[in-house]
N, C-alpha and C positions, 0 to 999 in steps of 0.2 A: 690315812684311812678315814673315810667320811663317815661309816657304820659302823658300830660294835656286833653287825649282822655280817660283815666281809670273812665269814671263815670258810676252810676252801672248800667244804662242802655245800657251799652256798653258794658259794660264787660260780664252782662247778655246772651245779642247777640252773642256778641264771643264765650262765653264759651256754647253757644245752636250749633251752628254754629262748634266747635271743636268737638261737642258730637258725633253730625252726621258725620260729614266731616274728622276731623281729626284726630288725633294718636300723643300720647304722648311715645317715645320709647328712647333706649339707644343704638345708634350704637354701638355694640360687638366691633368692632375690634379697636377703637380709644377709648371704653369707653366715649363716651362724650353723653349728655341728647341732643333730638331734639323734636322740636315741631313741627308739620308739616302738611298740606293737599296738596292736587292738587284740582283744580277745572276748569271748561271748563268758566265758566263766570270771565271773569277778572275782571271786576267789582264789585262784590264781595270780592274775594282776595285781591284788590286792598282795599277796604274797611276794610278790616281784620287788614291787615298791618298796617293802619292809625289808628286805635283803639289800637291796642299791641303797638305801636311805636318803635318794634323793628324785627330783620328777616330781608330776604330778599326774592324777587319775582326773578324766571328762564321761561326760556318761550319764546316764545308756543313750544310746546312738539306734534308730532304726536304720537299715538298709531297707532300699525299694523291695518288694517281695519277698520280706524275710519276717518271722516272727520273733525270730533272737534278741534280745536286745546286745549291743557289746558295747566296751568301754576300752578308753584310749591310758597307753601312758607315755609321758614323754618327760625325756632329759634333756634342755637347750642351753643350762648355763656352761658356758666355755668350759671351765674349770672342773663341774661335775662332769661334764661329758669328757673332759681326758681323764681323770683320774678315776672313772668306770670303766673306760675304753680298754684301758693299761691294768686293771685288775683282771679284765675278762680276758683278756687275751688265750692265756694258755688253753683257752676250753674255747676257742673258736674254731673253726676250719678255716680254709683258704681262703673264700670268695669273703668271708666274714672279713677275715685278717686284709685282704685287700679295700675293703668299705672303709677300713679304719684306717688304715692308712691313706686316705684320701682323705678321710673327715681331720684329719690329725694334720696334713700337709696342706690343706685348702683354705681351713677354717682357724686352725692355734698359730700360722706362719703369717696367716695375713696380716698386713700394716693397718689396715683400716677396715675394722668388723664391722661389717653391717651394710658397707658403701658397695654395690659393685662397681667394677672398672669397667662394662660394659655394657650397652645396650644391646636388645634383642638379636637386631641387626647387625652386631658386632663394632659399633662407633665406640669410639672412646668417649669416658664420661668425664674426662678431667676438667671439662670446661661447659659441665653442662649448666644446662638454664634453674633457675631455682622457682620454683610455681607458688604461690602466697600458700597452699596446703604442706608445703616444705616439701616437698615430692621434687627429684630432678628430672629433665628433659633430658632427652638428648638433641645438641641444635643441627645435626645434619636431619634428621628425620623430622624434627619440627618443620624446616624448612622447606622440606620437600612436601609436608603438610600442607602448609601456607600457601604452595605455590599452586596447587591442586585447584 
């Protein structure tokens, strides 16, 4: 238990509140699991946060043509995000329960968080190039770069 806030009317709420509101995914390019909404009532989020007891709040945020302001919250550390993933469960639906099972199988199985194995174009990165900003290449598309 990460919260002294995880009782299961809470969790319930949350996990109603994530159903609608929020998205269980795997940032591609870092490989890492996030849990996450935006919502225009901070008070709400704010209440989110103190139930999970863990994440963080960004904010306020304009959209183009909107007067609202909203605020983000997100859960990216491994560890928080299975043992939220695995509390919320029983108060998911399907499409949820399938999110997580992808974040749960993509993200806590892989051998090497953070790295992908592949480039955009589907190259393998096992031998990619190393750029002095620490960033990989991948050397078939570099190549085809160069040749250009």
């Amino acid at each position: 238990m990460i919260s002294d806030q995880w009782t299961r009317e809470n969790l319930a709420w949350l996990g109603g509140l994530l159903e609608g509101e929020g998205s269980f995914c795997l940032v591609t390019r870092a490989l890492y699991p996030r849990i996450g909404m935006s919502l225009t009532d901070y008070d709400v989020l704010l209440h989110a946060a103190k139930i999970s007891g863990v994440g963080t709040i960004s904010g306020p945020y304009l959209r183009p043509r909107s007067t609202r302001p909203f605020w983000q919250w997100h859960v990216q550390k491994k560890n928080h995000t299975y043992a939220l993933s695995i509390a919320l469960w029983p108060w998911l639906g399907m499409r949820r329960r399938e999110q997580v099972r992808h974040l749960l199988k993509e993200a806590l199985v892989n051998k090497s968080p953070g790295l992908k194995e592949f480039c955009s174009k589907g190259h393998s990165l096992k031998d990619a190039l190393i750029c002095a900003n620490g960033r990989r290449r991948c050397r078939v598309c570099n190549k085809a770069r160069c040749a250009q």
